[in-house]
C-alpha positions as CSV (number, residue, x, y, z in Angstrom):
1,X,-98.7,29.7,-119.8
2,X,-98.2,31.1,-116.4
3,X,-102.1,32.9,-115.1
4,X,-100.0,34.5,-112.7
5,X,-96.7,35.4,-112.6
6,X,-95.0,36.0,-109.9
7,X,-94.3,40.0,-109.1
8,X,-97.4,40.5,-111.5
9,X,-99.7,43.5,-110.9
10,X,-103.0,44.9,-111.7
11,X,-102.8,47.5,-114.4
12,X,-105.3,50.1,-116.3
13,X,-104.8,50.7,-120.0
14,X,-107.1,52.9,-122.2
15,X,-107.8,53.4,-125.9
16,X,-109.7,54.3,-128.8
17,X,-111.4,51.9,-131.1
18,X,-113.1,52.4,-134.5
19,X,-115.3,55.3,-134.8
20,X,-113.6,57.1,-131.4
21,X,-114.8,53.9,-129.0
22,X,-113.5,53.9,-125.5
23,X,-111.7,51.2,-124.7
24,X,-110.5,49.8,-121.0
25,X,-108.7,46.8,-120.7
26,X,-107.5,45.6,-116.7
27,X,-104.5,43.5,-116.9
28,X,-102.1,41.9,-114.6
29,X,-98.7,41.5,-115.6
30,X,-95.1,41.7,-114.8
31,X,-93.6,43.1,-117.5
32,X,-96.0,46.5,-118.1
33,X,-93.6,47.3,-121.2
34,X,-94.5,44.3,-122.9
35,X,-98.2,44.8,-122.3
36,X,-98.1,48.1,-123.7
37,X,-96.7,46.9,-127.0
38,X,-99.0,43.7,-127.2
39,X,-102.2,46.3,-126.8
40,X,-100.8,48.9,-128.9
41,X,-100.1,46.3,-131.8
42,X,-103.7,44.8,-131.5
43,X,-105.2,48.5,-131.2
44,X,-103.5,49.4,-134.4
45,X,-104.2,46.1,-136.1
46,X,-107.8,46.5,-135.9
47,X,-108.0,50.3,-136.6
48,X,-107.6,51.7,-132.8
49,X,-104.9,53.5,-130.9
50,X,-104.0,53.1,-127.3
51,X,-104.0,56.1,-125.5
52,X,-102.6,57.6,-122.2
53,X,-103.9,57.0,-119.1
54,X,-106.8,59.0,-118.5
55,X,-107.8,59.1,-121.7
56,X,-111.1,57.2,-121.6
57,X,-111.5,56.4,-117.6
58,X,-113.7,59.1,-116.9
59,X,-115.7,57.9,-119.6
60,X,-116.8,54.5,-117.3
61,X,-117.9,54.2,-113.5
62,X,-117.3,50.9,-111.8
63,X,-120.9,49.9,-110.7
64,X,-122.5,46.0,-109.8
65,X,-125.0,44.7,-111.9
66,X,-128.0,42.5,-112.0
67,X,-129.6,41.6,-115.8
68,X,-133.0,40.4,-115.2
69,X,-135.2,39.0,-118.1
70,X,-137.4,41.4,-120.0
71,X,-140.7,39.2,-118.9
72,X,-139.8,40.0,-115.2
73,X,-142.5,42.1,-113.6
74,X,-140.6,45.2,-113.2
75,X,-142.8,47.0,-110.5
76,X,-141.9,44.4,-108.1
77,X,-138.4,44.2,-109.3
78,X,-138.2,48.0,-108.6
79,X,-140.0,47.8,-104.8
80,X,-137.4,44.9,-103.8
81,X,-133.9,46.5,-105.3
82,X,-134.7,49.5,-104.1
83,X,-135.6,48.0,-100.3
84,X,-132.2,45.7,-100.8
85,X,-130.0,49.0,-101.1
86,X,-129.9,49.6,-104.9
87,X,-129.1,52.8,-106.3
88,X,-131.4,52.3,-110.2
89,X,-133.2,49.8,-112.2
90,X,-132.8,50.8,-115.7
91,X,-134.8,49.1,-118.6
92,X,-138.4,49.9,-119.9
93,X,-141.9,47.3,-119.5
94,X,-140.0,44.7,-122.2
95,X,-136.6,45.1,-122.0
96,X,-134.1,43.5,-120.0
97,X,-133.8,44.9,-116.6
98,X,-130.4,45.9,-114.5
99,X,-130.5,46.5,-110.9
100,X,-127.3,49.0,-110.7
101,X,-125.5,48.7,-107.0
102,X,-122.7,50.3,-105.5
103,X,-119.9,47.7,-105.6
104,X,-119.7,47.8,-102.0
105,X,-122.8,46.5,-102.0
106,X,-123.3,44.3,-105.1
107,X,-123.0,41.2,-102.2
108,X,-125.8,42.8,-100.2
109,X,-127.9,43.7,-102.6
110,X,-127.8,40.2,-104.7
111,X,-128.1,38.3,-101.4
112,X,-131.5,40.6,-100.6
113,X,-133.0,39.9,-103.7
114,X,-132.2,36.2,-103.8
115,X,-133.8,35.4,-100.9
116,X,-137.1,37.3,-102.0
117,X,-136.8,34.9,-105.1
118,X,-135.3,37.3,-107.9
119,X,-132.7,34.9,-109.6
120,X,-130.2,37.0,-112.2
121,X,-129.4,35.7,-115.2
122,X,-126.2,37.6,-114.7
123,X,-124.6,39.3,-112.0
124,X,-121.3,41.1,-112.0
125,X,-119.3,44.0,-110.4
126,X,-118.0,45.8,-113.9
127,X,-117.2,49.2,-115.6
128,X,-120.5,50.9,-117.2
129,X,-119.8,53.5,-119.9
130,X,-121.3,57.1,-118.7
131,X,-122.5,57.2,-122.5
132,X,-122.3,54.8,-125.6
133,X,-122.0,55.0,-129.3
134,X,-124.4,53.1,-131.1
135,X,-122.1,51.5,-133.9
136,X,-123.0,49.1,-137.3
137,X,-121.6,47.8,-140.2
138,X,-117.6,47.7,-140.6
139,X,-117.3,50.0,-137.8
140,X,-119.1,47.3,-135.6
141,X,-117.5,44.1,-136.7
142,X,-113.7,46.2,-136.6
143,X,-114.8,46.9,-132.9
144,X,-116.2,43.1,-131.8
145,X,-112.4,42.1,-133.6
146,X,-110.4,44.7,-131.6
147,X,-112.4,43.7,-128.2
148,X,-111.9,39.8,-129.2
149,X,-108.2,40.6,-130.0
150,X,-107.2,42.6,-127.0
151,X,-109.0,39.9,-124.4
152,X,-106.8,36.9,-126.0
153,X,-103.7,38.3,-125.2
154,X,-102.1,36.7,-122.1
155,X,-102.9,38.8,-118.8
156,X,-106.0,40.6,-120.2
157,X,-108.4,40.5,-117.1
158,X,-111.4,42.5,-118.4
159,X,-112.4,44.3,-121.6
160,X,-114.7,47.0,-121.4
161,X,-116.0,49.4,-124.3
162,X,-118.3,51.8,-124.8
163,X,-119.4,50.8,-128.5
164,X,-122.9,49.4,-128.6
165,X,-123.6,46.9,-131.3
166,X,-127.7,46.2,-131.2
167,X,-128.3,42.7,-131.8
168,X,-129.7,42.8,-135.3
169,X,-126.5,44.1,-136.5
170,X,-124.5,41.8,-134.7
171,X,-126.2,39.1,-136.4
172,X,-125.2,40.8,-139.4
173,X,-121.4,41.0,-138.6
């Protein structure tokens, strides 16, 4: 298996998944053709369809984020993201807590807050869904296959989804 091939480049594909699911998958890859009919063929095997491009896009915004754990004291977490050039927090007294950055300055931002002593326990530059569909039963389990499906194929970077499966019903499918 060759990671990457020579002449390979970074391409965008979008979908749907079950229950109308966004779907973005970043590949790279030097035969696009090919891609296309490796994602179509897992999209349709697990009840999606790959769309055109444009399709779902709009639907995410590339953003860096910091997960924090829900016992962190979220005042302070707040006063330091915000002074380390953080555009939100998001996440209520006993939830997990995301510090949202501009990409440009995830680096900054992480760096800022290290330093004060605020230790991720994950940290990433990613696409975050706009809005999210709360999904359970078959509908969830078809999506976690078609998500598990499309990263296993050779060149898949990054699979992104708007589906949210809660984690009781997760440890149900």
């Amino acid at each position: 298996m060759v990671l990457n091939p020579p002449g390979a480049r970074p391409l965008r594909f979008e979908g749907y998944g079950p229950e109308g699911t966004a779907v973005l998958i970043e590949c790279l890859t030097d035969d696009p053709e090919r891609m296309r009919a490796r994602l179509r063929g897992a999209f349709r095997e697990h009840g999606g369809v790959l769309g055109a491009e444009g399709a779902v896009s709009y639907l995410f915004a590339r953003v860096g984020r910091l997960r924090f754990a829900a016992a962190a004291d979220r005042a302070a977490l707040v006063e330091a993201a915000y002074a380390a050039g953080a555009e939100d927090v998001t996440g209520a007294r006993g939830e997990r807590l995301e510090v949202l950055t501009d990409p440009d300055d995830f680096e900054a931002v992480r760096s800022a807050l290290a330093r004060q002593g605020w230790v991720p326990l994950a940290a990433e530059v990613t696409e975050r869904p706009a809005l999210t569909l709360a999904l359970a039963g078959g509908a969830a389990r078809r999506l976690r296959e078609l998500l598990a499906a499309l990263a296993e194929i050779d060149g898949v970077r990054h699979v992104y989804s708007n589906g949210e499966i809660s984690e009781p019903v997760l440890a149900r499918v």
